[in-house]
Steps between C-alpha positions, in 0.01 A plus 500: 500500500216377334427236804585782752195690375263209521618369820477867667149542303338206592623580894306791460220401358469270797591726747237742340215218506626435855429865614153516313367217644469566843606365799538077510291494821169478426221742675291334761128674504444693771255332758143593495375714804395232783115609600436492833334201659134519515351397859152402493272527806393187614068510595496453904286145452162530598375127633230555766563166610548493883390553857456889629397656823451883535301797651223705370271851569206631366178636546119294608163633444210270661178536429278311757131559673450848286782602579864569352859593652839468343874431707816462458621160531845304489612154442706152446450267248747157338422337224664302185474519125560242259634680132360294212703733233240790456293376736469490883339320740495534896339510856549731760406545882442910604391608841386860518464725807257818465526849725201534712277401252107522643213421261144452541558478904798272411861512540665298231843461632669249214474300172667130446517433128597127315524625147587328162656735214571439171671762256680597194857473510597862326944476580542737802095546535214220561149577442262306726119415614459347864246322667410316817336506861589820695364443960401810677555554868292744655344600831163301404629195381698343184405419166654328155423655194659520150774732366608578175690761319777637306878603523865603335818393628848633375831330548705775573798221601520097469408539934269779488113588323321830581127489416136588537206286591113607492291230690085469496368344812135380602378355840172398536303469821761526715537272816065440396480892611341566113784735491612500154813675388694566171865663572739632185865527575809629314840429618862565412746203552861404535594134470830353549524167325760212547 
């Protein structure tokens, strides 16, 4: 009876362990919350490096002979830029038509320009000086003087830059009238480049 009591004991005792122990499985952790993926907006590049063709409009004011008038005036110009990193470096060919333009008993009726620019490469803006040799047609003749000035292009896609130009202008003793004139322009410009 003795046995019995041992036997039936221990069986308990095992059974009881069993019970307080838990489950045989083990727990898996739970998995951790996934985050969501993080998308990062790629910069549009900004390499000025290639041909470009567009039109432009702005205003003129000649002074010539004593005498000053201001036009409207509208234009073409092509050019091509080389992008050295943060620096550019191009030429460009602009012809200009002005409105009915008369000055000093002269009717200036367009402006050929062979320019050089060179500018700071700022991402979607560039910063740049210009400089070259700007012909005048007019009703007394045509002359070659220098131009120079400033401008701000944006690259508002990888085709397409909006911008401003302002130009200075002097002709001296035009067509050997001793008609001197200085002209100032400011234009607004859309380029598609390729």
């Amino acid at each position: 009876m003795k046995t019995k009591a041992i036997i039936l004991s221990s069986t308990m005792i095992v059974t009881a362990g069993a019970a307080f122990a838990g489950s045989p499985t083990p727990t898996m952790p739970e998995p951790a919350p996934m985050q969501p993926p993080v998308v990062v907006q790629q910069p549009m590049g900004t390499d000025w490096t290639g041909a470009y063709a567009g039109l432009s409009f702005g205003s003129a004011r000649v002074d010539a002979a004593d005498d000053e008038e201001t036009s409207g005036m509208y234009g073409v110009h092509a050019g091509y830029d080389y992008d050295f990193g943060s620096f550019v470096l191009g030429g460009e060919l602009e012809y200009s038509s002005l409105n009915d333009l008369e000055v000093g008993g002269a009717d200036v009726d367009s402006v050929t320009r062979l320019k050089l620019r060179a500018g700071a490469d700022l991402g979607q803006f560039m910063v740049y000086g210009t400089a070259g040799a700007a012909r005048v047609d007019t009703s007394i003749g045509e002359e070659t003087g220098p131009v120079g000035g400033l401008g701000v292009e944006y690259m508002a896609t990888d085709n397409l830059t909006i911008g401003a130009e302002y130009l200075a202008h002097r002709f001296e003793d035009i067509d050997d009238t001793d008609v001197d004139a200085d002209a100032d322009t400011i234009s607004l410009r859309g380029s598609f480049r390729f």
